[in-house]
MILOKOL-116104 format. One line per 5 residues: number of its first residue (from 1); their letters; for each residue x, y, z of N, C-alpha, C. Coordinates in steps of 0.1 Angstrom, whole numbers. Example, Ala and Ser with C-alpha at 12.3 -4.5 7.8 and 13.67 -1.06 7.14 Angstrom:
# MILOKOL-116104
1> as> 132/-57/78/123/-45/78/132/-33/78  128/-22/71/137/-11/71/129/0/79 .
END
This chain:
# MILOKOL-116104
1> xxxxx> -293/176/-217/-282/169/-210/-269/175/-215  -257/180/-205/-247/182/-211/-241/173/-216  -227/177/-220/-217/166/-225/-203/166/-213  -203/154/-207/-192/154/-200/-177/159/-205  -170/171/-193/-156/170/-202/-145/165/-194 .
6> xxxxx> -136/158/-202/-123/150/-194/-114/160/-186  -114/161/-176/-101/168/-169/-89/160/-168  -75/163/-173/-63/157/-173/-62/154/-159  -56/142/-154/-53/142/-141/-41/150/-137  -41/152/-119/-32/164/-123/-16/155/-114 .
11> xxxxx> -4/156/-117/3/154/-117/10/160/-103  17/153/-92/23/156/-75/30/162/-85  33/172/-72/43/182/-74/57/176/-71  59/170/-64/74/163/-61/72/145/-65  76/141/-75/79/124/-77/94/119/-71 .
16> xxxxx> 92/111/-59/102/102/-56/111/89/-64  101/84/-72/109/69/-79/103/71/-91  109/65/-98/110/62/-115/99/50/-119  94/54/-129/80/44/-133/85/32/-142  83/20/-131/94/9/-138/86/2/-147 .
21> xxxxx> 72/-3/-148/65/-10/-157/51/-9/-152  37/-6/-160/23/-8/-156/19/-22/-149  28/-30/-154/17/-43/-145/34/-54/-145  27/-69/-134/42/-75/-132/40/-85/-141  41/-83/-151/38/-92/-166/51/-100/-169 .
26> xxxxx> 50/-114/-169/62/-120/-171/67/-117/-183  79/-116/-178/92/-113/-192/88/-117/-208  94/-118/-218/99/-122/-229/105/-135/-230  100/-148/-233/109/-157/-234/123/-157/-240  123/-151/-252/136/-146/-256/149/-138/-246 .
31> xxxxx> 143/-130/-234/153/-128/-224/159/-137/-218  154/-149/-219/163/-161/-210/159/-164/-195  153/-154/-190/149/-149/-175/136/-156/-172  137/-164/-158/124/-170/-149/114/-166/-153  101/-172/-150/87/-164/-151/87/-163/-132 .
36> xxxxx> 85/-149/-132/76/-151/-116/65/-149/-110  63/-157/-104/49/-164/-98/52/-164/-85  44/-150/-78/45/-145/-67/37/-157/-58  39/-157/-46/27/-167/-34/24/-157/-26  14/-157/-23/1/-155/-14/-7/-162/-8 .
41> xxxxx> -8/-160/3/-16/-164/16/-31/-161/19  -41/-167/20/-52/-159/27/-55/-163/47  -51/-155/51/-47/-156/59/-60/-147/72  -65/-150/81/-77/-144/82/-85/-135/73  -86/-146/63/-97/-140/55/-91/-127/44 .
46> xxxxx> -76/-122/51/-71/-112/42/-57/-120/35  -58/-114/18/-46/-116/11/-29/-114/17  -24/-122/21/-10/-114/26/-2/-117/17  12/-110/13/22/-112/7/32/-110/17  46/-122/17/50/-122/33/68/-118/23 .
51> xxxxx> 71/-125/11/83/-131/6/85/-108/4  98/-109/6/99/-91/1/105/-87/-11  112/-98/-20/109/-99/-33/95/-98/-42  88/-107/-38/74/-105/-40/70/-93/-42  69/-85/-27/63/-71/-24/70/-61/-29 .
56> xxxxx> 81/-61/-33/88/-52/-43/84/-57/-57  85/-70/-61/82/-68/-74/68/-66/-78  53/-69/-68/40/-64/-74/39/-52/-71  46/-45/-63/43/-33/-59/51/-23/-67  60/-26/-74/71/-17/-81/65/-19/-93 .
61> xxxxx> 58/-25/-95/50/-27/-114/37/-30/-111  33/-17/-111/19/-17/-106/8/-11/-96  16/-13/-86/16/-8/-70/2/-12/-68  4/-28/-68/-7/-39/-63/-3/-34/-46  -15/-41/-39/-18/-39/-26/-15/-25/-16 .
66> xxxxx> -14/-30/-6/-2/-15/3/-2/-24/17  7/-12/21/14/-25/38/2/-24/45  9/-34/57/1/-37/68/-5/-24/76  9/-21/78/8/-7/88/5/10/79  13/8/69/14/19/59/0/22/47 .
71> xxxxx> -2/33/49/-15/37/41/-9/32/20  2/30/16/6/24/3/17/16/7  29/20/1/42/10/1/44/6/14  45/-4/16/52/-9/31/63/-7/35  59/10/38/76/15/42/71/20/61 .
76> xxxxx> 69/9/68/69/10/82/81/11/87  84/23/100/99/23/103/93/21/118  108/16/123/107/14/138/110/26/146  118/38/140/118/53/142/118/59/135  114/72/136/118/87/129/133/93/129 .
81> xxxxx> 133/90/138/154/93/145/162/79/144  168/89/138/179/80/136/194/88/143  206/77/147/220/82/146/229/75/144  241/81/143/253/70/139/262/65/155  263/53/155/267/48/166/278/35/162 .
86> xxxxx> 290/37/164/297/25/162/300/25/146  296/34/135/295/29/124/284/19/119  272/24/131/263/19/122/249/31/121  244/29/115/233/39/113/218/37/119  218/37/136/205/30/140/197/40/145 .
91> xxxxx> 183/32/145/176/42/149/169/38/164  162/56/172/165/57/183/151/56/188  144/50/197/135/48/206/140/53/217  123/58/223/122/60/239/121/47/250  124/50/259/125/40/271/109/35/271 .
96> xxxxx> 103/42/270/87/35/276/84/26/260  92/33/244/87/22/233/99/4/242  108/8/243/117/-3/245/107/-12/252  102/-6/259/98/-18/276/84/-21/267  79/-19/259/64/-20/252/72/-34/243 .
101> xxxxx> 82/-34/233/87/-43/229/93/-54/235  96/-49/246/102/-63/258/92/-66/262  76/-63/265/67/-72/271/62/-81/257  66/-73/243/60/-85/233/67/-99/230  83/-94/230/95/-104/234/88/-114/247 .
106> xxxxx> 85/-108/256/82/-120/266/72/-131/263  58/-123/256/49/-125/251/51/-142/242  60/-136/232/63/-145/227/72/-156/227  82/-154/244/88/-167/250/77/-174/254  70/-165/260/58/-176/271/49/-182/259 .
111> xxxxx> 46/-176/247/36/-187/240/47/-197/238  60/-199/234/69/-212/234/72/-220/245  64/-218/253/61/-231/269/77/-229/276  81/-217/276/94/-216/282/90/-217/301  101/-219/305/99/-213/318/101/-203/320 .
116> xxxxx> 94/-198/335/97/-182/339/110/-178/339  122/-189/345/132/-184/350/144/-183/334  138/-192/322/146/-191/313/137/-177/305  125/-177/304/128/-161/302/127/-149/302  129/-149/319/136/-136/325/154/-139/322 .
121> xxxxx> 160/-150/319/175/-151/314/175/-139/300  165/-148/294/167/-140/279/165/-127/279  155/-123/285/149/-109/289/166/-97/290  170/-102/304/181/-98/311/192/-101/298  194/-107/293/206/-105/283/202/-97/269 .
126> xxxxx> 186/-96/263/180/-83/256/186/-69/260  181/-70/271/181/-55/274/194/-51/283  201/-58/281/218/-51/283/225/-47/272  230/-34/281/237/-26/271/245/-29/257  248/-25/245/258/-36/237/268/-21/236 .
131> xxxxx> 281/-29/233/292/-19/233/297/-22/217  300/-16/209/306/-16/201/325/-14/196  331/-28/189/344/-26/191/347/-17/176  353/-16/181/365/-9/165/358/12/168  363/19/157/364/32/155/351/35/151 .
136> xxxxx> 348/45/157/330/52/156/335/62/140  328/51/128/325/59/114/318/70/115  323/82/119/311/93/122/310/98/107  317/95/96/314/101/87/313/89/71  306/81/77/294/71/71/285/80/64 .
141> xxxxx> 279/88/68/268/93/60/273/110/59  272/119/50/274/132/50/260/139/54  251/134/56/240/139/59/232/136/71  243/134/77/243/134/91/233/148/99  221/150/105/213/162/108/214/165/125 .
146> xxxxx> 201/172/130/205/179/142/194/169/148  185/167/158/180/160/166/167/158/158  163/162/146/152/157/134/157/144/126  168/139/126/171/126/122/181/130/114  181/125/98/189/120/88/183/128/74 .
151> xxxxx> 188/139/67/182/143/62/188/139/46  182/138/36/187/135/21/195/146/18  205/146/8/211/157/1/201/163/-11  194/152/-15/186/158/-28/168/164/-23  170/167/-7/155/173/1/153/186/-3 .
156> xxxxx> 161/194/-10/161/207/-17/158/215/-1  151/230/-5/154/238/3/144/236/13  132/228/13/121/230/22/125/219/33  137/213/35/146/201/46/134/191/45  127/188/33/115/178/38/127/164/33 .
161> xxxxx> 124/152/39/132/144/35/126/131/23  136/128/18/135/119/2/132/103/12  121/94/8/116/82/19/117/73/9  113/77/-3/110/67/-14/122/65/-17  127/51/-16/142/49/-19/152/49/-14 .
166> xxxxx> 148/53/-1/160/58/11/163/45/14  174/43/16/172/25/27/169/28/42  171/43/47/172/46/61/154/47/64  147/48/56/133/51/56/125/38/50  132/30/38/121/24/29/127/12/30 .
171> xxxxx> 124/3/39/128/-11/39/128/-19/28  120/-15/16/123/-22/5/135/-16/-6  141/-7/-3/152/2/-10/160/-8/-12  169/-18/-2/174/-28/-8/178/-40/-21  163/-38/-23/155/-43/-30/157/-37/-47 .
176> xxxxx> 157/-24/-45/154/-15/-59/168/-21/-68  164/-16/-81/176/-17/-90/189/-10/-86  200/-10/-87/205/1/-81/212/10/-93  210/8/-105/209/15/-115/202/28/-119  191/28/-112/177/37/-109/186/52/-109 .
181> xxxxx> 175/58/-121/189/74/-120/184/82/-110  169/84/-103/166/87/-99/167/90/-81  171/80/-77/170/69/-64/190/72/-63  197/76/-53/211/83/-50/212/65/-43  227/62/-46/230/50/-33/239/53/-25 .
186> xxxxx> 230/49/-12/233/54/0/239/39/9  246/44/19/250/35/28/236/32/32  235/13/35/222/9/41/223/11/53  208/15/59/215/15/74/202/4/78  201/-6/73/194/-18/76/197/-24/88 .
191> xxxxx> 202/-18/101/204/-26/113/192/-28/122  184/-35/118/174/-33/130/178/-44/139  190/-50/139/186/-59/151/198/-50/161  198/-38/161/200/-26/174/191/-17/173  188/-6/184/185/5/189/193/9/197 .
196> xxxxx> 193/23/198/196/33/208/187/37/213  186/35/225/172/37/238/177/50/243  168/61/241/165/71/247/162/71/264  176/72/272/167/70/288/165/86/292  161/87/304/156/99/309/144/107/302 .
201> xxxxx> 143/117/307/130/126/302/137/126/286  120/126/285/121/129/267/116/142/263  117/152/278/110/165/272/122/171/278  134/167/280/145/174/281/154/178/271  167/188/273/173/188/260/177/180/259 .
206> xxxxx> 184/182/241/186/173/236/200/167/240  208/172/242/224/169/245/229/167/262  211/170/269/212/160/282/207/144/285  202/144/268/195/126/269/204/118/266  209/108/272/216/98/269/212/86/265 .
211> xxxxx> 217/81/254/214/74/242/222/61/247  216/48/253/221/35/252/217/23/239  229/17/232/227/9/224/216/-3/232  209/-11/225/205/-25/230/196/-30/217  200/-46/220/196/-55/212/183/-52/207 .
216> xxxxx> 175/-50/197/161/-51/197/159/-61/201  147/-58/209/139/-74/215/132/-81/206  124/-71/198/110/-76/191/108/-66/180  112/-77/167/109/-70/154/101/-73/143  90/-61/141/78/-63/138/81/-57/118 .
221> xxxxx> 72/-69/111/77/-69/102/63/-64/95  65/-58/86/53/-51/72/54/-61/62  43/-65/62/41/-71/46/27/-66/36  27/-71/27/18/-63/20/3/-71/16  -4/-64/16/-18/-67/17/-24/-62/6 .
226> xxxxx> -29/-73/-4/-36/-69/-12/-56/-70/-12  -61/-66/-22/-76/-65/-20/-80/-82/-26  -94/-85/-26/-94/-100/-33/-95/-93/-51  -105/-79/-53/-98/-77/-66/-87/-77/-77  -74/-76/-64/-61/-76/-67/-56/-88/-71 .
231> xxxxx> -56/-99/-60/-54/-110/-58/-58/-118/-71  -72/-112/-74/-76/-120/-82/-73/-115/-101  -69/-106/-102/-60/-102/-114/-51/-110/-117  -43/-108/-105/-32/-114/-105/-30/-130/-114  -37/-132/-104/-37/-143/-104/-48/-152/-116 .
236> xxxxx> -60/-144/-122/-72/-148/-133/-62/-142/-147  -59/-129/-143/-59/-124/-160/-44/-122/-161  -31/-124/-149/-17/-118/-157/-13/-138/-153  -17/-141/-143/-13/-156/-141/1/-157/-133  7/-144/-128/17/-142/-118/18/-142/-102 .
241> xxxxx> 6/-145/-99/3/-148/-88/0/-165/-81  1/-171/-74/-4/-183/-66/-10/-185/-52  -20/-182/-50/-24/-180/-38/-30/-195/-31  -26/-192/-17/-27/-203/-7/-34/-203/4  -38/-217/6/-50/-212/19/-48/-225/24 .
246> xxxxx> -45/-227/40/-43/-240/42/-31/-249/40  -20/-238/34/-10/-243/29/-14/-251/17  -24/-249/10/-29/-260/-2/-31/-248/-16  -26/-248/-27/-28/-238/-36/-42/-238/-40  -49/-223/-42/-63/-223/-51/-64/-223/-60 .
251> xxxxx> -72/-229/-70/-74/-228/-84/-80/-215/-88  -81/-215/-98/-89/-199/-101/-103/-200/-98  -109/-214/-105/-123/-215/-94/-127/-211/-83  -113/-220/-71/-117/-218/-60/-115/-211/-53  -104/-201/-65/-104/-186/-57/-116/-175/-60 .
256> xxxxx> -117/-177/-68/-137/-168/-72/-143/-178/-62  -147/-189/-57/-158/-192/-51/-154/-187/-33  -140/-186/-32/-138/-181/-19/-140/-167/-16  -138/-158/-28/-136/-143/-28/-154/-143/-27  -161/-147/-35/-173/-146/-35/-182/-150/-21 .
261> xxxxx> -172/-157/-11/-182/-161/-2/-179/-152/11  -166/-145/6/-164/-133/17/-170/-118/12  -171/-119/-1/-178/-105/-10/-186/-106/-13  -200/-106/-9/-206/-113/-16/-212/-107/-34  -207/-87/-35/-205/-84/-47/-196/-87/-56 .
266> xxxxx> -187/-96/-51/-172/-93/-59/-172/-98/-73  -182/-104/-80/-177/-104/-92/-180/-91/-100  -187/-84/-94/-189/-73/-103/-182/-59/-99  -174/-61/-84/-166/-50/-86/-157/-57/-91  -155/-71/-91/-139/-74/-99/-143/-68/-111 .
271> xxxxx> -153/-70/-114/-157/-68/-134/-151/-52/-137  -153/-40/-125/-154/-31/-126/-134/-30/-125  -131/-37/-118/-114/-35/-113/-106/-41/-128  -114/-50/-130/-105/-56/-144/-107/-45/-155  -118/-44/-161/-125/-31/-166/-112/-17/-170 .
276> xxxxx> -112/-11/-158/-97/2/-157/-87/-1/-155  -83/-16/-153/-72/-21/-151/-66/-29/-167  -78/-29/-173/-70/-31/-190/-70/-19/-197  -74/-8/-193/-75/6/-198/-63/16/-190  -55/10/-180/-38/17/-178/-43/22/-167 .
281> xxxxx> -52/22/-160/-55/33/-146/-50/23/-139  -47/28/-124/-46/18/-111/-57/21/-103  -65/10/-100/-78/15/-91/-70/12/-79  -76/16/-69/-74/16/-60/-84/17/-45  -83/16/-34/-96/14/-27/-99/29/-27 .
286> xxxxx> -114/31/-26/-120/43/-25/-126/47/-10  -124/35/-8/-134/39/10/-134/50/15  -121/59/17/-118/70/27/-127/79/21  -133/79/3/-139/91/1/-155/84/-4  -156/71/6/-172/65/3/-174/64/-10 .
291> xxxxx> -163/56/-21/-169/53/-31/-161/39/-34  -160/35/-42/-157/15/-40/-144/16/-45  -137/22/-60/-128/28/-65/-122/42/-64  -106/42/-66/-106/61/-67/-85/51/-81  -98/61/-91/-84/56/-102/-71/66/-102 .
296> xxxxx> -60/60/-104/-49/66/-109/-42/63/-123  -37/76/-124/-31/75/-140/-13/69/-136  -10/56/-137/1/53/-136/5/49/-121  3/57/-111/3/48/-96/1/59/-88  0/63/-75/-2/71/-67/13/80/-66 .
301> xxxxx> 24/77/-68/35/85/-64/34/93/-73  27/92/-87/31/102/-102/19/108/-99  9/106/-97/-6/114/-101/-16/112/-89  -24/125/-86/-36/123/-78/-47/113/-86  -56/113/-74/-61/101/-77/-78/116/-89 .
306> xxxxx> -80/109/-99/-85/118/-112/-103/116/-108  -105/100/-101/-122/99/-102/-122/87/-94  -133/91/-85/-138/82/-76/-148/75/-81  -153/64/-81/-159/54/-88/-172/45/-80  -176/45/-83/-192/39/-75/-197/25/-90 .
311> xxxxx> -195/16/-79/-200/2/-86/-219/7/-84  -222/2/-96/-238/-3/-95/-240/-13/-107  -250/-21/-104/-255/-31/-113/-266/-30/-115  -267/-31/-132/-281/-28/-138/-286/-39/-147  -295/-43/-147/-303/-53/-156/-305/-50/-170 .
316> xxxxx> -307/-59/-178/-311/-54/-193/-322/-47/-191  -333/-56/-187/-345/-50/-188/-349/-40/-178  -339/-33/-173/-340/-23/-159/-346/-30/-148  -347/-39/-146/-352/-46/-132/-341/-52/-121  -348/-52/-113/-335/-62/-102/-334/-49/-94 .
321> xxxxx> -323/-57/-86/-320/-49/-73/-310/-37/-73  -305/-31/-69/-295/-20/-71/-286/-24/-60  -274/-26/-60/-260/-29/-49/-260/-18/-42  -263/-2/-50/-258/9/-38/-273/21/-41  -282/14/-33/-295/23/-35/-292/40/-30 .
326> xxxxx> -293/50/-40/-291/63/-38/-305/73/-33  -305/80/-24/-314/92/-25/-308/102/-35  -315/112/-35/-311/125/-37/-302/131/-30  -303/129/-17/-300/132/-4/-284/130/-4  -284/113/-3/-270/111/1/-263/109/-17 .
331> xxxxx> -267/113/-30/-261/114/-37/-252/125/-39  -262/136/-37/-254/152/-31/-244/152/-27  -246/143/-18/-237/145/-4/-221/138/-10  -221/127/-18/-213/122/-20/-204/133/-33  -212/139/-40/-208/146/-54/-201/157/-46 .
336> xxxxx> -207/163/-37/-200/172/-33/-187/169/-21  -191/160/-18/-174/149/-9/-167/151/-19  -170/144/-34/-161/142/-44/-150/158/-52  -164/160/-51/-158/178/-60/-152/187/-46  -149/183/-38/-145/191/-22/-127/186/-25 .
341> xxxxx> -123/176/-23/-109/172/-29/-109/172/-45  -115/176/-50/-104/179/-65/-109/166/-72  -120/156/-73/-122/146/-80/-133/146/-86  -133/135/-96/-149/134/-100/-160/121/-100  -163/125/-97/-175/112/-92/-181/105/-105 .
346> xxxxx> -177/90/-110/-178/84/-116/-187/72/-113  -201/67/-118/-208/58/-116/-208/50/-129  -202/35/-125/-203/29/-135/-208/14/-133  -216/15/-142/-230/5/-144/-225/-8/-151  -225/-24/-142/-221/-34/-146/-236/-37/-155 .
351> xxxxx> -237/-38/-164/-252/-43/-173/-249/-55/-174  -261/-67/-168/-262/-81/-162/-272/-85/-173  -272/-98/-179/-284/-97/-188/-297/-105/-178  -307/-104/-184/-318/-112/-177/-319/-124/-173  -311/-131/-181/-314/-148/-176/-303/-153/-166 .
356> xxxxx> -295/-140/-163/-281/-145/-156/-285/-156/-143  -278/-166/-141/-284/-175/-132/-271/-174/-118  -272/-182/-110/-266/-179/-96/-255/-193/-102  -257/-201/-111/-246/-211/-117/-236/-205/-120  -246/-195/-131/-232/-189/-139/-223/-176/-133 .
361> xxxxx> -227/-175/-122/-225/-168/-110/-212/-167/-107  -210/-186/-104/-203/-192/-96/-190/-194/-102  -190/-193/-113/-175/-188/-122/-172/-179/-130  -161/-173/-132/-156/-165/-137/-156/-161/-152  -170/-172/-157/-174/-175/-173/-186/-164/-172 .
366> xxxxx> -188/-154/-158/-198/-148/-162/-194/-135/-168  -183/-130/-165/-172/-119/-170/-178/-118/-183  -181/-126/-190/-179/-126/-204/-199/-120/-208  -207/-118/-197/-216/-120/-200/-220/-103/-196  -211/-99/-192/-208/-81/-184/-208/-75/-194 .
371> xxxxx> -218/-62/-195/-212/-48/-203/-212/-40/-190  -200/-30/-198/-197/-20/-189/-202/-7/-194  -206/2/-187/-211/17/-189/-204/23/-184  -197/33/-182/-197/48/-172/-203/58/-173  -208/65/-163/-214/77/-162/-208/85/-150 .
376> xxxxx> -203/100/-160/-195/108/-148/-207/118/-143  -206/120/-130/-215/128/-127/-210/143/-122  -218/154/-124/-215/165/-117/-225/175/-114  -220/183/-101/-238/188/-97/-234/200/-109  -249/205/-107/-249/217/-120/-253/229/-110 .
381> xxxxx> -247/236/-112/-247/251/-102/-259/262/-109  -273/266/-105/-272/273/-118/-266/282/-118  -263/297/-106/-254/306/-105/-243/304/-114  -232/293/-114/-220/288/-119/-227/289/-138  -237/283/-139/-238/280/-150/-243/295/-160 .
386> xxxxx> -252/300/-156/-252/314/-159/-244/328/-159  -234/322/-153/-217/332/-153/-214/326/-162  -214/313/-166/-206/309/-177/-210/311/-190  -228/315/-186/-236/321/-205/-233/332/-206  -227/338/-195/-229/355/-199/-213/360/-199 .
391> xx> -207/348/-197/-191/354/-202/-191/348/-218  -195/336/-223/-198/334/-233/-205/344/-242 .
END
């Protein structure tokens, strides 16, 4: 048997925001400062976070959940393009997005028992032009760009643009400290309640499209979604969390007996999520690379993700069932998924003792009854391995 060796995780080449705290651990009484106790929703069956204090503060210490729409931070924008209009900094939609948002605007008069003719009124006063009074600030922003949008000053030479922090990109930038050395402060261009509607062909040039202001009709909001592992940290082991269902709060009970009736594994990937989450990693969902976990050293913006993680549960006496039964076949297959992006395939074994009963199941008193193992795996080449005896 070899001996496993640690590879350092490796570190993005470009970091946007500054690493404000591992986890959202209430203050120091001696600071004088609130304790906060975020709320959550379960809301078809999934965790929502709706308040954007909230979603900035689990997500900025920690980088609990990720958006609705967005693969991490819930930084959904309503465009790519942006321009300055009136002294304000809005951004620009095509005619065919506008009329997609005025059928959702209608959508949503008609579920309010309106009549037809009040709203087609509303409709017709949406989507007329808006004019703007006073002097067009064209020099609001210095980074003002060519028909690619708005580009940062600090995008260096490759024009890629800075999102993390931007307020023109990251709807939670408002939010940030503005102290942050990292993070430049910028004019907000938080107007979403306008667009500039792109009319005419959109495969024409650019200085023959004419750009009309109008009201947004329909504005769609990002909130953040966490896992029930998450939820339930939060909420079992830091106690900064309050989650609701029914508008009625859950106890810690009856938030394990709910998580458990939708998971039916979940106490033992929680076991596995609490587990690297008192040891400084951020787990995070692994699905995209077929494994339950994929850890980070510190959060996703500082470091790739180092090891993909595979829950399995083992008995004392080696008996029982297996959660993720392997061939040879589809273990391969996964080891070399893993080792294909730059990671390492990590199986780690919840050890259950024999008498465990479906009682003690049912609360969070079984935690205590968990050993944890890891086992990293890796295929062994022998070609690979015999270049390595004979340069030795």
């Amino acid at each position: 048997m070899t001996e496993a060796v640690f590879h350092a995780p490796k570190r993005r080449a470009r970091v946007y925001e500054q690493f404000e705290a591992p986890l959202p651990v209430s203050p120091c009484a001696e600071d004088g400062r609130d304790v906060i106790v975020c709320r959550a929703e379960v809301i078809c069956d999934n965790v929502i976070i709706t308040n954007l204090e909230h979603i900035q503060h689990l997500y900025s210490r920690g980088y609990f959940g990720k958006g609705l729409f967005s693969r991490s931070r819930p930084e959904h924008m309503i465009s790519q393009r942006w321009r300055n209009a009136g002294g304000r900094c809005l951004p620009v939609i095509s005619a065919s997005e506008y009329e997609k948002r005025l059928a959702l605007a209608r959508e949503a008069l008609d579920l309010q028992g309106l009549e037809e003719e009040s709203v087609h009124d509303v409709l017709q006063v949406l989507s007329k032009p808006v004019e703007f009074e006073g002097p067009r600030a064209e020099a609001i922003d210095a980074t003002l760009t060519d028909d690619s949008g708005l580009l940062d000053r600090s995008e260096g030479a490759s024009g890629r643009p800075r999102r993390e922090g931007n307020p023109r990109f990251d709807p939670l930038a408002q939010l940030s400290p503005p102290e942050k050395p990292c993070l430049e402060a910028e004019p907000s261009a938080n107007h979403h309640e306008y667009v500039l509607v792109e009319e005419g062909d959109g495969n024409s040039d650019a200085d023959g499209r004419k750009l009309q202001c109008r009201i947004n009709p329909f504005s769609i909001l990002e909130y953040l979604q966490l896992s029930y592992e998450e939820a339930f940290f939060l909420t079992y082991a830091l106690g900064c969390l309050s989650v609701f269902h029914n508008e009625e709060s859950l106890s810690v009970a009856e938030l394990w007996r709910k998580f458990r009736s939708l998971q039916p594994n979940f106490c033992f990937s929680y076991a596995v999520y609490h587990y690297f989450r008192s040891k400084g990693w951020v787990p995070k969902t692994g699905i995209k690379y077929g494994t339950d976990f994929m850890l980070y050293r510190k959060g996703p913006p500082f470091y790739h993700a180092g090891y993909s993680v595979v829950v399995e549960r083992v008995e004392e006496s080696c008996s029982g069932f297996s959660l993720r039964p392997f061939t040879w076949r589809s273990l391969a297959a996964l080891s070399r998924i893993t080792g294909n992006v730059s990671k390492e395939l990590m199986l780690c074994f919840v050890i259950t003792p024999s008498d465990l009963s479906e009682d003690l199941l049912s609360t969070p008193q079984c935690l205590r009854r968990f050993t944890l193992q890891e086992v990293v795996l890796s295929r062994w080449v022998s070609s690979r391995e015999r270049s390595d005896q004979d340069e030795t």
